[in-house]
N, C-alpha and C positions, 0 to 999 in steps of 0.2 A: 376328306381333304386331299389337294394334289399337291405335291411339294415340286418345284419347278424353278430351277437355274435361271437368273435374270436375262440370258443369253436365249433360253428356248422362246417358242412358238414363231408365226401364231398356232394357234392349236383348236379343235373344236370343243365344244362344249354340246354335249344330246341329251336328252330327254329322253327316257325308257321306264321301263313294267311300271305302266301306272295300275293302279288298284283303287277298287272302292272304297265307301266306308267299313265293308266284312272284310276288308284287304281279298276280293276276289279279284283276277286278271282283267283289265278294260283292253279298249283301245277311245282311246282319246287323240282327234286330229284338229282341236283349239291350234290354235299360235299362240306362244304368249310373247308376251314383254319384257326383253329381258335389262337388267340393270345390275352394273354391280355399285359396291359398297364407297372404296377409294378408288375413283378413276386415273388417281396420280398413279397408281400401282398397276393397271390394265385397264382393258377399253373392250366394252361387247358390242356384238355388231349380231345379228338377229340374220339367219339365212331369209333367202328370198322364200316367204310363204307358197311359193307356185311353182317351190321347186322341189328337190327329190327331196331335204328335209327341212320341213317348215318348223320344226321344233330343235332344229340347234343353230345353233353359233360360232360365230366365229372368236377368240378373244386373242388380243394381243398386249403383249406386255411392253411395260413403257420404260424398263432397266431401270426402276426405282425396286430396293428391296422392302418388302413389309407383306401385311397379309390384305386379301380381300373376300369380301360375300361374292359371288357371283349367284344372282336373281333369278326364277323366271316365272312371272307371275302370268297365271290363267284365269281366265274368262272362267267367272265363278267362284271368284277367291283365292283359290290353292296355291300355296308358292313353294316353289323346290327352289332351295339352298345350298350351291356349295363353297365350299371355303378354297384358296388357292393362296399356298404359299412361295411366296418368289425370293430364293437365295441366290447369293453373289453363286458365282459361274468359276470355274476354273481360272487360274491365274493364265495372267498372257503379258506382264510387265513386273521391275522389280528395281529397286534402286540396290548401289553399291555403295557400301562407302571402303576408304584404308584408314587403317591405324598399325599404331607400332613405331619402333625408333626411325626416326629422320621427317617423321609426318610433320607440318608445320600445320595446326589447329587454327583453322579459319581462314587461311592464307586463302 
């Protein structure tokens, strides 16, 4: 899981040490598909296959907090899942209020 301030990216999302069914080291240069879970929450966008990485992405978040899957499913089945959670960001605003004698409530 990546935990992530509704304020960051965009940011990439890779593909790496994939492994057989004995979990021995491959290389695998599939493209997959990628999708994630709530779009309302981020939005994937799939590098250009013909470029230096055909197996990542781009993802950018849409300043909604919550969680999502991020997808990438391969030619063959196999799907690599991960999860990315999006928190409120640092404060940058703040209301005031007064109180105390002489305050006129609701004036």
């Amino acid at each position: 899981m990546a935990t992530v301030a509704d304020s960051g990216g965009p940011f990439t999302a890779d593909i790496s040490a994939f492994v057989d069914a004995a979990s021995n080291p491959v290389t695998d240069t599939d493209v997959p598909v990628w999708a994630v879970a709530d779009p309302t929450v981020a939005t994937v966008a799939a590098n250009d296959p013909a470029g230096a990485d055909p197996q990542g992405a781009v993802v950018t978040l849409t300043k909604k907090l919550g969680n999502t899957d991020v997808t990438a499913t391969f030619p063959g089945g196999f799907v690599v899942t991960g999860n990315l959670n999006v928190i409120a960001g640092a404060a940058v605003g703040a209301t005031m209020t007064f109180s105390g004698p002489g305050i006129v409530p609701n004036a």
